[in-house]
C-alpha positions in Angstrom: 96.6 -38.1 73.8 98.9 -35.5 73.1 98.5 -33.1 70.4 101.1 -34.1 67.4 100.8 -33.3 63.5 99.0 -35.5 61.2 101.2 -37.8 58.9 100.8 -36.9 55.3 99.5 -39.9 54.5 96.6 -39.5 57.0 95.9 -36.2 56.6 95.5 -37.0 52.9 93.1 -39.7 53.4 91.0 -37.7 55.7 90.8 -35.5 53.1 89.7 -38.6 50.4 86.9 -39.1 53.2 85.2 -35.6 51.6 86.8 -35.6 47.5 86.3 -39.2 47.2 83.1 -41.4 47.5 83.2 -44.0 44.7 85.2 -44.5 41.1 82.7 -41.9 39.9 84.4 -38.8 42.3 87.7 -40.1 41.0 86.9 -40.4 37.6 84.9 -36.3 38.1 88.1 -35.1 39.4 90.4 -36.2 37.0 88.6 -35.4 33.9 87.8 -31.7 35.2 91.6 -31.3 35.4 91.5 -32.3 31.9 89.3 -29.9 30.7 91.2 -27.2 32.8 94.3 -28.0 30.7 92.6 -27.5 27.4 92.1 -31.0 26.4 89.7 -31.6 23.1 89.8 -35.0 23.4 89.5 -37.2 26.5 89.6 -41.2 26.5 88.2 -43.2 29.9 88.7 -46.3 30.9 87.8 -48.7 32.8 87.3 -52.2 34.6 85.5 -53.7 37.2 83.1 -50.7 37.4 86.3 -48.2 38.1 87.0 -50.4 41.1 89.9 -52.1 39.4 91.3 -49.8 37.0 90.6 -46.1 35.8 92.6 -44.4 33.5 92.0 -41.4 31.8 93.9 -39.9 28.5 93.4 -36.5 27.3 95.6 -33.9 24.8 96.1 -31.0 26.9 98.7 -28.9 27.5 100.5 -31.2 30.3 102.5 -30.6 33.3 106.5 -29.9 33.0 108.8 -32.5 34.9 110.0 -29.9 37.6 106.3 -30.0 38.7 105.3 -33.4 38.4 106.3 -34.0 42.1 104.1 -30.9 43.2 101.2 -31.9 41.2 100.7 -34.9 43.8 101.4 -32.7 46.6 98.3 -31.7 49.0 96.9 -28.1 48.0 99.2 -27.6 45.4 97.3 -25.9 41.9 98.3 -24.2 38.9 95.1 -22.7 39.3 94.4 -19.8 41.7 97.4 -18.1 43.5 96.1 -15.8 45.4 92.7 -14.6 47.5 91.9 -12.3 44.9 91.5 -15.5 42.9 88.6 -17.0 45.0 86.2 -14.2 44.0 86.3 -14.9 40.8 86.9 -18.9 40.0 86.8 -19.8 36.3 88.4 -23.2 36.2 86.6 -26.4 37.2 89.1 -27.2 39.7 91.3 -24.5 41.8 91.3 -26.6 45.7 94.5 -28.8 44.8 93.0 -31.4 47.2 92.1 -34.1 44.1 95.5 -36.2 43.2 96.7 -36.1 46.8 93.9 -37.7 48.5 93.4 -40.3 45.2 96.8 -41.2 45.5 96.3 -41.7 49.2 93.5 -44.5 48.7 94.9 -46.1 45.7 97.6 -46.9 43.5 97.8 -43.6 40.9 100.4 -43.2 38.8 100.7 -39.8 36.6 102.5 -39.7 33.0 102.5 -36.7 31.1 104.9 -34.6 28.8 104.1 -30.6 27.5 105.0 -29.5 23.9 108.5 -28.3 25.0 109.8 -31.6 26.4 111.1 -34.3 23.9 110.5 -36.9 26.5 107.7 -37.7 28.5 107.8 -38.2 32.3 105.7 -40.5 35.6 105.1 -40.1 38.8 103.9 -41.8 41.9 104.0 -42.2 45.2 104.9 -45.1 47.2 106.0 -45.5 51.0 104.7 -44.1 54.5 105.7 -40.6 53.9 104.1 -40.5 50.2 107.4 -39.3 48.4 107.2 -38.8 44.5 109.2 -40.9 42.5 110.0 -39.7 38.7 111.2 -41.9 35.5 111.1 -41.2 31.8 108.4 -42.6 30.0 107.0 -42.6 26.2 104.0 -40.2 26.0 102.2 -38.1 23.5 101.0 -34.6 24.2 99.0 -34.4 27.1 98.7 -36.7 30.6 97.3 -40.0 31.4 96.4 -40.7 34.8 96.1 -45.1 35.8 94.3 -45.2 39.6 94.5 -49.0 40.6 92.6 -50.9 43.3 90.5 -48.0 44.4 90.4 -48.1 48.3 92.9 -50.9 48.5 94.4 -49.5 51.8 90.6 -48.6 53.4 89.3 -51.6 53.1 86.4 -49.8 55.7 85.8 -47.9 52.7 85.5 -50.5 50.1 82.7 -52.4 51.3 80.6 -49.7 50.8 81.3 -49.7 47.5 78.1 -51.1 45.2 78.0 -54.1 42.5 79.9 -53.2 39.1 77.1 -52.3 37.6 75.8 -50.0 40.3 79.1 -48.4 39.9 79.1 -48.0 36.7 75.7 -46.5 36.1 77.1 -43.4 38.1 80.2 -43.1 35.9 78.0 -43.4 32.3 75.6 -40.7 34.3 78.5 -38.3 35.2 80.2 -38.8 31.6 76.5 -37.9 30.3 76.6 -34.5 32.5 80.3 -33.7 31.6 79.3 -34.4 28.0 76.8 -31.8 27.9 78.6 -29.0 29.3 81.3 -29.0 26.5 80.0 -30.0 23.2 83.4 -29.2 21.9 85.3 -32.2 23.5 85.2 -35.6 22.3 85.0 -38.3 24.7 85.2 -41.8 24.5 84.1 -44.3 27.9 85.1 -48.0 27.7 84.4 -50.7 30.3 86.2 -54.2 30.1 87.8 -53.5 27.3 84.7 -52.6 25.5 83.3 -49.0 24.0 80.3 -48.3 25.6 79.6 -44.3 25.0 81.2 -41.8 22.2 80.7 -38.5 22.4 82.3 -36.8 19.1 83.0 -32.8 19.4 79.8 -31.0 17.8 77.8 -28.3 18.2 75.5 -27.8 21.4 71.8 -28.7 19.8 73.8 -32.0 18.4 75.7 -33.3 21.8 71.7 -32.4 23.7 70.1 -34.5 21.1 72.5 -37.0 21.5 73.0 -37.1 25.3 69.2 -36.7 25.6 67.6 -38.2 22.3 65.4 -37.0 19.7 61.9 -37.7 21.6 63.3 -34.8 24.2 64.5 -32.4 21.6 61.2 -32.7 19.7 59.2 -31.9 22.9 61.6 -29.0 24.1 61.1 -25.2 24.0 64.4 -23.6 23.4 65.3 -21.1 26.0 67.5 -18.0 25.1 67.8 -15.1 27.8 69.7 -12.5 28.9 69.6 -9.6 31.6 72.8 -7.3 32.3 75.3 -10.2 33.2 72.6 -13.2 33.3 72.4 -15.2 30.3 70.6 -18.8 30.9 70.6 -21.1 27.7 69.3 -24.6 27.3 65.7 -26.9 26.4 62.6 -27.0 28.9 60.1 -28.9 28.6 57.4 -31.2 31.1 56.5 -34.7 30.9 55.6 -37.7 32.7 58.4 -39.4 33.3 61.4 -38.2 33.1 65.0 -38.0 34.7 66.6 -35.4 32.4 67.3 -32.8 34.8 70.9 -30.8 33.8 71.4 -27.4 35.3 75.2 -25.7 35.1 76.6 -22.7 36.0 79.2 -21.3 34.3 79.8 -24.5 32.6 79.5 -26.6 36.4 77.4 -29.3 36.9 75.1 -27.9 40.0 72.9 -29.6 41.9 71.7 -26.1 44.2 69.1 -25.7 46.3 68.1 -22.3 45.3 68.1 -23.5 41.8 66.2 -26.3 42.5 63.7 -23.9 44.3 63.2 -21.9 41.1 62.6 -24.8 38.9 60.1 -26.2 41.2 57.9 -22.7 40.9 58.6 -23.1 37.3 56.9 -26.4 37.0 54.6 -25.7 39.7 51.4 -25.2 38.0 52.1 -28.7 36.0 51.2 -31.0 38.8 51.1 -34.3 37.4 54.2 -33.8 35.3 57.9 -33.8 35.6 60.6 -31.5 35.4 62.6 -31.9 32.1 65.6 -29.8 31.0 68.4 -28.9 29.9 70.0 -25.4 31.0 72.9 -23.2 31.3 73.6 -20.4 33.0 76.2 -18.1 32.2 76.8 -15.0 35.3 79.6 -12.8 36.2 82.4 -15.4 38.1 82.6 -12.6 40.7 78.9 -12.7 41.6 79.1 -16.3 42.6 81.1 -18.3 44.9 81.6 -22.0 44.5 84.0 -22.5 47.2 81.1 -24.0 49.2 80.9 -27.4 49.1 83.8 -29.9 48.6 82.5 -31.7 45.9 81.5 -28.3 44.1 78.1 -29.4 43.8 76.4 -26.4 45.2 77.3 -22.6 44.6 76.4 -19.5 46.7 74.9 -16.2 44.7 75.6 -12.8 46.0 72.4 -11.2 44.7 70.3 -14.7 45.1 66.8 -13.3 44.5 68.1 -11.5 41.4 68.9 -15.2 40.0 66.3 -16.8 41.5 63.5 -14.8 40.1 65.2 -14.8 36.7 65.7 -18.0 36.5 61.7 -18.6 37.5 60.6 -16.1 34.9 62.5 -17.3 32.1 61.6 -20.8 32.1 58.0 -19.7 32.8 57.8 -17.6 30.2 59.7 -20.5 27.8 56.8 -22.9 29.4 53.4 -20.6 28.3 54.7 -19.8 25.0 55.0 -23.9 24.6 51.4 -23.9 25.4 50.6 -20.9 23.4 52.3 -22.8 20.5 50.5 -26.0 20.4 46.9 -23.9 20.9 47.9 -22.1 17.7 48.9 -25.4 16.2 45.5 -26.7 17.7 43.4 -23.9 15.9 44.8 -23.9 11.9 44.0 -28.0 12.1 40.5 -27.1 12.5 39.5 -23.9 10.8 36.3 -23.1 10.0 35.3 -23.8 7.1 31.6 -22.9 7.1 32.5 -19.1 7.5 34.0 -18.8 4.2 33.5 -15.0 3.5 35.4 -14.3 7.3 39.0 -14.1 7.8 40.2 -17.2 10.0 43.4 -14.9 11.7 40.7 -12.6 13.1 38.8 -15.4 15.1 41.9 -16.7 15.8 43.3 -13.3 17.4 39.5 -13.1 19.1 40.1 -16.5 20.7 43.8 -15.4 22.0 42.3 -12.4 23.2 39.6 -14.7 25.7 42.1 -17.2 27.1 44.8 -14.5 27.9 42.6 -13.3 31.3 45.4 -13.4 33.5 49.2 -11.8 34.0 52.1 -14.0 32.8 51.2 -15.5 29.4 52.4 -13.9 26.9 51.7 -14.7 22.6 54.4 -16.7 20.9 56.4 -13.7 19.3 59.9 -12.8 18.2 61.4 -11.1 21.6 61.6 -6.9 21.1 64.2 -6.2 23.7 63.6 -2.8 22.6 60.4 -2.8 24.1 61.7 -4.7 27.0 64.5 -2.5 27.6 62.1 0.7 27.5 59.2 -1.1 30.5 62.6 -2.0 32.5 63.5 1.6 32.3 60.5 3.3 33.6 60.1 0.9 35.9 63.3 1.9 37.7 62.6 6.2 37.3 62.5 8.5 40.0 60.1 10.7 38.4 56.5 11.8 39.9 53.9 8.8 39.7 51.7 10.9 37.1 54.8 11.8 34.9 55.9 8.5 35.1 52.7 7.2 33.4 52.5 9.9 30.9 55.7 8.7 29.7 55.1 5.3 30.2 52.1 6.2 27.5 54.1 8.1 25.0 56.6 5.5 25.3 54.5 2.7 24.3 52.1 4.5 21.6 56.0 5.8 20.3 56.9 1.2 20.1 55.3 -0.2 17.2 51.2 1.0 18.5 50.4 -1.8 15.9 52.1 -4.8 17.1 50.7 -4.5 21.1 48.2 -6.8 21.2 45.6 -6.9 24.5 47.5 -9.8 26.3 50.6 -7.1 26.4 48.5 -4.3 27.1 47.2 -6.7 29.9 50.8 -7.1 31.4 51.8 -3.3 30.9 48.8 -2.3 33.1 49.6 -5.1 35.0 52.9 -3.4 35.6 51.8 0.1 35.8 48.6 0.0 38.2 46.3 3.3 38.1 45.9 4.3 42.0 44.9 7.2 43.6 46.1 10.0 44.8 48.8 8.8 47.9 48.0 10.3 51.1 51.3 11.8 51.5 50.3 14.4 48.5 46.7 15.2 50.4 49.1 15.8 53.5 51.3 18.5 51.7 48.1 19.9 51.2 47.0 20.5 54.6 47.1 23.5 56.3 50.5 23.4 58.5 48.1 24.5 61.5 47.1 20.5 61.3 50.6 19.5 62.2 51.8 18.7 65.7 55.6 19.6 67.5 56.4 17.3 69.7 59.7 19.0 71.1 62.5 17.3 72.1 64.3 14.3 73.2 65.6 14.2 76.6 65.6 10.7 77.5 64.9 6.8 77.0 63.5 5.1 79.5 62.9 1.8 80.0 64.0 0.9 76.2 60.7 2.1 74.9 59.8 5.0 76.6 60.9 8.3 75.6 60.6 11.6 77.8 59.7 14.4 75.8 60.0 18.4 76.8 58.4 21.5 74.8 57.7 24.8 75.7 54.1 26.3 75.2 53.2 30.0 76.3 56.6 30.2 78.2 55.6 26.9 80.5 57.8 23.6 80.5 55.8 20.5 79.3 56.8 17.1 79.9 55.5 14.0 78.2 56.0 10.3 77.9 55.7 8.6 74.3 55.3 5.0 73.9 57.6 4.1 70.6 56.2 0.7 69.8 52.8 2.3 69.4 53.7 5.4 68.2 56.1 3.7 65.3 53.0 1.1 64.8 51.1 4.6 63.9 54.1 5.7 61.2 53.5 2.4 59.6 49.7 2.3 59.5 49.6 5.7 57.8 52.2 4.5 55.2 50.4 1.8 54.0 47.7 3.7 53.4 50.0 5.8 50.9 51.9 2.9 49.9 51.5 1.7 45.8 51.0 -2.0 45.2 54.6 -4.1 44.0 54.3 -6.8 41.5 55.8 -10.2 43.3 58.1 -11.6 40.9 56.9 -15.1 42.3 53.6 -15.3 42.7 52.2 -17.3 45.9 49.2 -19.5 45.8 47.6 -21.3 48.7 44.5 -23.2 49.4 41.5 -21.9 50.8 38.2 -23.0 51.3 34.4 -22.0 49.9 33.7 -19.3 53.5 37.2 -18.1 52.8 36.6 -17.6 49.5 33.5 -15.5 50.0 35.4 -13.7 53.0 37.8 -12.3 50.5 35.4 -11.4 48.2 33.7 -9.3 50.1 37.1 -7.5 51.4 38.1 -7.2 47.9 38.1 -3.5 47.8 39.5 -2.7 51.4 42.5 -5.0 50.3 42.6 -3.4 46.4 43.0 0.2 47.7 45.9 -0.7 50.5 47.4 -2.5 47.6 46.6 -6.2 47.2 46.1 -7.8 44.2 44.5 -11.3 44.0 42.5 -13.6 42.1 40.7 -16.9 43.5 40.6 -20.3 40.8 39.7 -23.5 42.0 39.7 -22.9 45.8 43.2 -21.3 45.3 44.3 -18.3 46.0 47.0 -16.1 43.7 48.3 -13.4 45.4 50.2 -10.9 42.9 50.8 -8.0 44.5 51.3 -6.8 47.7 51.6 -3.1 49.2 55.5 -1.9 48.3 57.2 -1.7 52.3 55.7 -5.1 52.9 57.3 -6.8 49.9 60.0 -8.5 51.6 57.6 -10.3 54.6 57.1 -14.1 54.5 53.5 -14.0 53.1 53.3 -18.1 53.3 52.5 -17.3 57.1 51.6 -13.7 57.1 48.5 -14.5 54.1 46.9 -17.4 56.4 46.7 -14.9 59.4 45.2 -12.4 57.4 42.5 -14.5 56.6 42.2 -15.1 60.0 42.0 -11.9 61.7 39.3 -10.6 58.9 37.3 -13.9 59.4 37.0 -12.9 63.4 35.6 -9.8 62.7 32.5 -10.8 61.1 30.1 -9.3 62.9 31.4 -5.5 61.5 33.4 -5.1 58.1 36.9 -3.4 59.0 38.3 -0.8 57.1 41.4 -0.3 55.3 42.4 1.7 58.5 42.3 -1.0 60.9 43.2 -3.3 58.3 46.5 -1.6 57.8 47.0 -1.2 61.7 46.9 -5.2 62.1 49.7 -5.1 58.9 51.6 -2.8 60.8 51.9 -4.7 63.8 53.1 -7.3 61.8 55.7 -5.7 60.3 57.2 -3.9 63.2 57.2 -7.2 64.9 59.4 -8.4 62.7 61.4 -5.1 62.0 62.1 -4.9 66.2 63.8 -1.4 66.6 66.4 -1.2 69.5 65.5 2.3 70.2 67.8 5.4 70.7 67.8 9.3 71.0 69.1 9.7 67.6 65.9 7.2 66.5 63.4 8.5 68.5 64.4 12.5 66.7 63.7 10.1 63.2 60.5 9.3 64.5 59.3 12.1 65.7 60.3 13.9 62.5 58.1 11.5 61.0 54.9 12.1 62.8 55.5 16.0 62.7 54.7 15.0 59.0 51.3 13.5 59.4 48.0 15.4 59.7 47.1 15.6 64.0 43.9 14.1 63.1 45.0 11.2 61.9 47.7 10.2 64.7 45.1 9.6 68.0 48.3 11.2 70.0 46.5 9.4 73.3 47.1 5.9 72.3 51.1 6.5 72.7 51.7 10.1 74.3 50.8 10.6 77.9 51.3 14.2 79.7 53.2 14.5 82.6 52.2 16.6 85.7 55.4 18.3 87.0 54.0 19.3 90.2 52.0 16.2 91.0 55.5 14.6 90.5 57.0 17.0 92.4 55.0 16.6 94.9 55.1 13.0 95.1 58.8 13.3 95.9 58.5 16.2 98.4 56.2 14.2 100.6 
């Protein structure tokens, strides 16, 4: 077959094949193009399930006539003009995909008229070639779009269409999701001639109470939270059963996997209940993309772990103080009436005091961002460890010293660990007799060897370094200088009663290269892990740690070879493709470390000149 140009009418419905699925895509579509023209009040309706009829009414601004014809053309918006426009995407629709391929698979017919027109003007297509045909009509302010016979020319398509009812579940679901995300528009669904849903403009709290009902509202924790640019909104709460699950994005109903992800981790310690909630987040339209998927379900984040992790921490932290606030509840219903001469608050605080032993749980109190604001910023100085924690110190005894209670002193140590001295400091110290020259590059052989030449008492040296090992060597000594990092998730895994006691007893080797874990119930919380290694898959790299310490039970390893076996792992997955200018930035780097500590004769080998000379004589 020859190559040849689509027909329009083909091209459109190929193009149905990925905007359209079933009366509830149309009926999406249509009303986000309503809300994109500024519409306060939006009317569907339908019959047969959307399969026979769907019109939809709003009060927006409208479309002028001389661009009634364009507005069924195939990408053809009001929208975005330009590709500056893609980076930063406001509107729910911008593709210009949506009437074109409708129009294709059914019989639509567009009415509409703006302020400035007297009359009011349709449009449809008809015929192979889809031209628009226009005539006056009698209109209010605003459009109305009729879509007839839905898939009345696919009939391929139509079968897999579901009953009525089937059908219509997914449009009351969608009108449910619309509904939420703008509480200022009224809406109004009718099927066979019949109102089933009403939806009158209010303000957020209302439409969720409505949309969700009162038994959710009354179990929710209201969630309020903001960071730079990242403000997320909304109700959490767990149950047993449950299918109220609404997360948007700038006012777009997402269904994300990274989301998803975060919510999961949330919820993740509730095991036997459901995810429930209700959220919104609001972030900068030029730090997320949702040109990703045709239906504009998913969205792609430039800084993903940014919104991940805050996402994660703020429904946490919305989650514990729930918990926090019915133990509190829990504890004035049954005071303690025998101790009459004792102050009730002070047991009460005692009690707090006992079930706060981990990091995380914070007391139900009115958010300081003060406070917040002044940890963020000395966790991001550049300052020396020891001045950073004597102003750290002053900072918080300068912070209300009265209102820190021990959970928060448990989290600010939490984020400010107490370590030694790093080794790089005791290395300053040395005497500079204790350093090594390694002279300098000549050549790379072999991708990982690297000829070396110095001069010592006027005689030429030559010798052969082996990088792998000797960068293997870099990293092994800077994890033993490294400080621990707080993970932001915290990673759990199961592990069993000779593990258990197998970590115990390597609790200090693993404390001082910077681990910090705790065991519960044959689990295993890992917290923190040494700074460089932060960004390694520790769901495979914890397991075989386990099970290189558990081989070597006849002696107990040190935090030497313990930090050698790290470094191998890193540097296997950090492969350098080595050249002259990174073999100088190596060597600079073990010109730095004491000679006692580098065992030069596991990676540099001397080379005889005249043995080699004679080798090629003879």
């Amino acid at each position: 077959m020859a190559i040849h140009i689509l027909s329009p009418q083909l091209a459109n419905q190929i193009a149905a094949g990925e905007v359209v699925e079933r009366p509830a895509s149309v009926i999406k579509e249509l009303v986000e193009n309503s809300l994109d023209a500024g519409s306060t009040q939006i009317d569907i309706d339908l019959e047969q399930g959307g399969c026979k009829l769907i019109r939809i009414r709003d009060n927006g601004c409208g479309i002028n006539k001389d661009e009634l014809a364009l507005a069924l053309a195939r990408h053809a918006t009001s929208k975005i003009s330009t590709l500056d426009d893609l980076d930063a995407i406001i509107s729910l629709g911008f593709r210009g995909e949506a009437l074109a391929s409708i129009s294709s698979v059914s019989r639509l017919t567009l009415t509409s008229r703006t302020a400035e027109q007297s009359e009011a003007w349709q449009v449809y297509a008809e015929g192979r070639d889809m031209k628009p045909t226009i005539k006056p009509a009698a209109h209010p302010i605003g459009s109305t779009v009729e879509v007839l016979d839905l898939f009345y020319n696919t009939p391929a398509r139509r079968r897999f269409l579901k009953t009525e009812k089937t059908e219509f579940m997914h449009i009351e679901e969608f009108v449910r999701r619309i509904a939420l995300s703008r509480p200022d528009v009224s809406f109004n669904l009718q099927h066979n001639g019949k109102l089933v849903k009403q939806y009158r403009a209010s303000e957020l709290e209302k439409r969720v109470e409505l949309v969700c009902g009162r038994v959710f509202m009354q179990k929710a924790v209201k969630l309020d939270w903001q960071h730079d640019d990242l403000v997320i909104q909304g109700w959490v709460t767990s149950s047993e059963n449950s299918e109220l699950q609404y997360f948007y994005v700038n006012g777009r109903v997402i269904k994300d996997k990274l989301l998803n992800h975060a919510l999961r981790q949330a919820y993740n310690s509730r095991t036997h209940e459901q995810q429930s909630y209700v959220v919104f987040l609001q972030i900068d339209p030029k730090q997320v993309d949702v040109n990703v998927h045709p239906a504009k379900h998913e969205v792609r984040f430039h800084e993903a772990r940014l919104v991940h992790d805050f996402v994660y921490q703020a429904i946490v932290m919305a989650l514990e103080s729930n918990q926090q606030l019915a133990y509190n509840e829990k504890m004035v219903m049954a005071p303690n009436r025998q101790a009459a001469g004792e102050n009730i608050f002070n047991e009460k605080k005692e009690t707090e005091q006992k079930n706060y032993p981990t990091i995380g749980s914070l007391p139900k109190k009115p958010i300081n961002h003060i406070k917040e604001n002044a940890i963020y910023g000395q966790l991001v100085e550049t300052k020396p460890k020891v001045e950073i924690e004597k102003t750290q110190l002053q900072s918080f005894q300068s912070i209300e010293d009265d209102s820190i209670t021990a959970p928060q002193q448990a989290v600010i140590e939490a984020l400010f660990p107490k370590r030694s001295v790093p080794l790089q400091s005791l290395q300053q110290q040395l005497d500079s007799s204790s350093l090594v020259q390694f002279g300098r590059v000549l050549t790379i052989i072999q991708s990982d060897l690297a000829l070396l030449e110095k001069y010592e008492d006027n005689q030429q040296k030559l010798m052969l370094m082996k990088l792998p090992v000797a960068q293997q060597k870099v990293t092994a000594i800077k994890l033993l200088s490294q400080e621990s990092e707080k993970l932001l998730i915290p990673l759990t895994i199961l592990i069993d009663h000779k593990e258990q006691q197998l970590l115990t007893s390597y609790q200090k080797q693993l404390h001082f290269l910077g681990f910090d874990f705790y065991i519960d119930k044959a689990k295993l919380h890992l917290q923190s892990v040494p700074k460089m290694l932060r960004t390694m898959n520790w769901q495979q790299i914890l397991p075989a740690l386990i099970s290189f310490l558990s081989e070597s039970e006849q002696e107990v390893l040190d935090p030497t070879q313990i930090a050698n076996w790290l470094a191998n792992q890193y540097d296997d997955e950090h492969t350098v493709c080595w050249s002259v200018a990174k073999v100088i930035q190596l060597l600079a780097q073990l010109e730095q470390i004491d000679i006692n500590l580098l065992q030069q004769q596991t990676f540099l080998y001397p080379v005889d000149i005249q043995l080699f000379t004679q080798s090629i004589l003879s």
